[in-house]
C-alpha positions as CSV (number, residue, x, y, z in Angstrom):
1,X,37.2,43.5,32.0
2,X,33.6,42.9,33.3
3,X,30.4,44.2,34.2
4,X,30.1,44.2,38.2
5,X,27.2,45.0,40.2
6,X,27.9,45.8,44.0
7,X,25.2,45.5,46.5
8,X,25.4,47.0,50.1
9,X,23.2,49.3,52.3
10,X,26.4,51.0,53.4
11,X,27.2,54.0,50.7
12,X,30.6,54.3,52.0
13,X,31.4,50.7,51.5
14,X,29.8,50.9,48.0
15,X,31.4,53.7,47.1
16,X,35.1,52.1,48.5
17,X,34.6,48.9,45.9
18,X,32.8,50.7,43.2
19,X,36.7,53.1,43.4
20,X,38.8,49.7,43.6
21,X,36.8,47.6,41.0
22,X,36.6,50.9,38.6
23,X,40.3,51.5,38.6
24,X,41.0,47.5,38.0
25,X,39.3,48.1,34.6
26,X,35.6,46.8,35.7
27,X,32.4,48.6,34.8
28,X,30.6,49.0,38.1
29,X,27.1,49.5,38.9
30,X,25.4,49.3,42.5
31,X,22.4,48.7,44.1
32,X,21.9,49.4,48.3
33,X,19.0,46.7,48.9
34,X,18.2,43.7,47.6
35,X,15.1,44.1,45.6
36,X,17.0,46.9,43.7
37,X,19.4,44.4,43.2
38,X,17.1,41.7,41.5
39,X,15.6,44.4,39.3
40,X,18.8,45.6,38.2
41,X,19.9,42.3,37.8
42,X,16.7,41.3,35.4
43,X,17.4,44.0,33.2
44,X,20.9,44.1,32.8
45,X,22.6,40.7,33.9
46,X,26.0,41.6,34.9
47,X,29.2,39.3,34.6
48,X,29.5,39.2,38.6
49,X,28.0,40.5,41.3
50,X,29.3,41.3,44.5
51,X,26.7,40.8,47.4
52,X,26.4,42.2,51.1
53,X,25.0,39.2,53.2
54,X,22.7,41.9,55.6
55,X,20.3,43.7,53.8
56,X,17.1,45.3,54.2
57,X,14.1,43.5,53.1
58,X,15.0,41.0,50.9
59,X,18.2,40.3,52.3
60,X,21.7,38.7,50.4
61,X,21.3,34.9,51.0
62,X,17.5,35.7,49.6
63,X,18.8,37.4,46.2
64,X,21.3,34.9,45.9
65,X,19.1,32.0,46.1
66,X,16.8,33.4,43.6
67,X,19.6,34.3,41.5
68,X,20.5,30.8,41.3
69,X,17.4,29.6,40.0
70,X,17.6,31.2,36.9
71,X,21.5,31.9,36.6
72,X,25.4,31.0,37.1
73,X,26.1,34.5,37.4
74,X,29.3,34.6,40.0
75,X,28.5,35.8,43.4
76,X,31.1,37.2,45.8
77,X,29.1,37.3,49.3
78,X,30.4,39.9,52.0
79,X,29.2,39.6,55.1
80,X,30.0,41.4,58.5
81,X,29.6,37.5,60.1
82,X,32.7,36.1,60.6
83,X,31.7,32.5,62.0
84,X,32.1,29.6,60.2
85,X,28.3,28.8,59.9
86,X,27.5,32.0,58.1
87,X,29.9,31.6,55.4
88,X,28.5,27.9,54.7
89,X,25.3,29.3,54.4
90,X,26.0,31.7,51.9
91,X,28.1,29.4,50.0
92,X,25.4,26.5,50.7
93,X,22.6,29.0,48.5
94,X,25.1,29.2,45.7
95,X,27.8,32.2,46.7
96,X,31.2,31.3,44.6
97,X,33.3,33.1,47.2
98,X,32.9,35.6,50.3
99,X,34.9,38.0,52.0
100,X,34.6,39.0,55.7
101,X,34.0,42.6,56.5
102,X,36.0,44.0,57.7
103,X,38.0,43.4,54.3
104,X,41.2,45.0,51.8
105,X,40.3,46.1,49.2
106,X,42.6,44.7,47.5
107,X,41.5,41.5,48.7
108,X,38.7,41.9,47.5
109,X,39.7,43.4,43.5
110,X,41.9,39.7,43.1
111,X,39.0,37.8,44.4
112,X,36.6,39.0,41.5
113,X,39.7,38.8,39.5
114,X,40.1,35.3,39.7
115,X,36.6,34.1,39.7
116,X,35.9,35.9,36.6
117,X,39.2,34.6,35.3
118,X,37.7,30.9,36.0
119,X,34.7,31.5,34.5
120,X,36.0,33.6,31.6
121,X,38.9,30.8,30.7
122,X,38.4,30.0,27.2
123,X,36.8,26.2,27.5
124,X,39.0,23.5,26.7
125,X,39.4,20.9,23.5
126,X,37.8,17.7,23.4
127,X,34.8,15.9,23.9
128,X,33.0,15.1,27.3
129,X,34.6,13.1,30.1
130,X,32.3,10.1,31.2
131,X,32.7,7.9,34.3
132,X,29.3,5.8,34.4
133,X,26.4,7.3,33.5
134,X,27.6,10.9,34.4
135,X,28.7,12.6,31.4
136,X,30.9,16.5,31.6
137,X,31.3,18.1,28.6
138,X,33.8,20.9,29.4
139,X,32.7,22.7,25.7
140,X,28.8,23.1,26.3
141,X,29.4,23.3,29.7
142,X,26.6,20.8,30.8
143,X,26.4,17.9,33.0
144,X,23.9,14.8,32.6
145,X,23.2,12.1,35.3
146,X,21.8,9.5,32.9
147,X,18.8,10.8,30.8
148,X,18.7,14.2,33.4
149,X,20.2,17.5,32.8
150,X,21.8,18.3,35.9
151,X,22.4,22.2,37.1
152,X,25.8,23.6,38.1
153,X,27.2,26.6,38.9
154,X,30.6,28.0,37.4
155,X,32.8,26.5,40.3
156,X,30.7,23.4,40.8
157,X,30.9,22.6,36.8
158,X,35.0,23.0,37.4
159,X,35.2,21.4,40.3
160,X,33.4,18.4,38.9
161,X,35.2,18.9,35.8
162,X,38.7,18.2,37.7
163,X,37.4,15.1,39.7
164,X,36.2,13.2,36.9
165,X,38.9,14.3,34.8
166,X,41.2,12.3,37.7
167,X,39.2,9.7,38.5
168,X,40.6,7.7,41.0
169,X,43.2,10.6,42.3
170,X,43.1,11.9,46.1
171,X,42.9,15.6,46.2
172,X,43.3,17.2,49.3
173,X,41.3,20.4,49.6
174,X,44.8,22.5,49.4
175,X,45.1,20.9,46.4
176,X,41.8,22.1,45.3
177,X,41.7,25.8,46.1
178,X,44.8,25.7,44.2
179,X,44.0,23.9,40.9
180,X,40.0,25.3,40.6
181,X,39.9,28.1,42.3
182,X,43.0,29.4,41.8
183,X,43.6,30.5,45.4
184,X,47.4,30.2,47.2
185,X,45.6,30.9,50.5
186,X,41.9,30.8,51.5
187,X,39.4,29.0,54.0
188,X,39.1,26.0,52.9
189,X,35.2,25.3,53.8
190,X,34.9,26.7,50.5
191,X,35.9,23.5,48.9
192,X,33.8,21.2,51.5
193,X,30.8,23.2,50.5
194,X,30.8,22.5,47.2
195,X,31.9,18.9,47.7
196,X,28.4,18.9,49.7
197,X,26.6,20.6,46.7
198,X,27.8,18.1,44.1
199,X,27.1,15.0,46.5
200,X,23.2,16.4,46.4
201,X,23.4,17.1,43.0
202,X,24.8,13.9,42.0
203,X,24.8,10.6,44.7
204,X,21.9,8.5,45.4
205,X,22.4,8.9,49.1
206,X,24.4,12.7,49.9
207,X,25.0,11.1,52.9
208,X,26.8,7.8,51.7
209,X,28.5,8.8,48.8
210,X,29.8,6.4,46.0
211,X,31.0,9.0,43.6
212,X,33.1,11.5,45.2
213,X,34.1,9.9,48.3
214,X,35.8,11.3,51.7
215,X,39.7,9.5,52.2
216,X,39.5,10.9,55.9
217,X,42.6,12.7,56.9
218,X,43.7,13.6,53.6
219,X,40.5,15.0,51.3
220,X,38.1,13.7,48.5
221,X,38.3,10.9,45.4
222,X,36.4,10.6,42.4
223,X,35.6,6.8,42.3
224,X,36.3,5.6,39.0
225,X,32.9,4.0,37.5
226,X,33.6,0.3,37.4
């Protein structure tokens, strides 16, 4: 199982996932603000960490954003906001999946279950997968954009994984939650986020992509380089 760090100002809500994650097999430490949370993360990066979206000082969207500058640790955001627009921002600073409070438990236990079983996957045979000058290689993990390294996070890299590995096939964002993320059920903003994230990582234009294209009313294509 994994090392988890929970972060939330509430102790009873702390003390609720610590229980769940601890009998699910996961080592669980917590931190109740976020500048606990960074030191705790700086000296002993965990595997994931679960992270309260309202917090005192600095708050979640701030830890996770500095988080990502350094690290693809996964990050499970929860966040008493149940609009769409707050979810998107969490997921737009690098947050791999969130749960609305009020939330299961349970819910919560197979939603760290499966993105630690997407990032823990053993990675696959075989050499990189090119289409133009963007190069994946699924064994080091890395992207390049020509010459450039280019940063990903855990879902990002599969996500762009699948796409260039179907080049040319229409996915619709269904489709998606189920073949990356794992999901039967979820929001499926989740996917558009990251569509948004990879566009800005990796088009000329974000705005008029030629990679990863929209096919409106259906979902998204990876252009096959010509």
């Amino acid at each position: 199982m994994a090392a988890v760090l929970v972060v939330d100002d509430d102790p009873t809500v702390r003390e609720v996932v610590i229980t769940y994650l601890a009998k699910a097999g996961h080592t669980v430490t917590s931190a109740a603000d976020g500048t606990e949370a960074l030191d705790s993360i700086a000296q002993s990066p965990p595997e994931l960490v679960v992270l309260d979206l309202m917090l005192p000082g600095v708050d979640g969207l701030e830890v996770c954003r500095r988080l990502r500058e350094s690290s693809d640790i996964p990050v499970i955001m929860l966040t008493a906001k149940g609009t769409v627009s707050d979810r998107v921002v969490g997921l737009e600073q690098g947050a791999d999946d969130y749960v609305t409070k009020p939330f299961s438990p349970r819910e919560l236990v197979l939603r760290v279950d499966s993105v630690l079983r997407r990032t823990g996957e053993p990675r696959p045979a075989g050499g990189p997968v090119e289409s133009g000058d963007v190069t994946v290689d699924p064994g080091s993990r890395v992207v390049t954009w020509g010459q450039d390294r280019v940063p990903m996070t855990a879902r990002e890299f599969d996500l762009l994984h699948h796409f260039v590995s179907h080049a040319g096939t229409v996915f619709s964002r269904e489709d998606l939650l189920r073949d990356v993320w794992g999901w039967s059920f979820g929001d499926d903003s989740t996917v558009t986020v990251h569509v948004r994230r990879l566009r800005e990582k990796l088009e000329t234009d974000p705005t008029h992509p030629t990679r990863l294209v929209t096919v409106w009313g259906i979902g998204y294509r990876w252009e096959e380089a010509s």
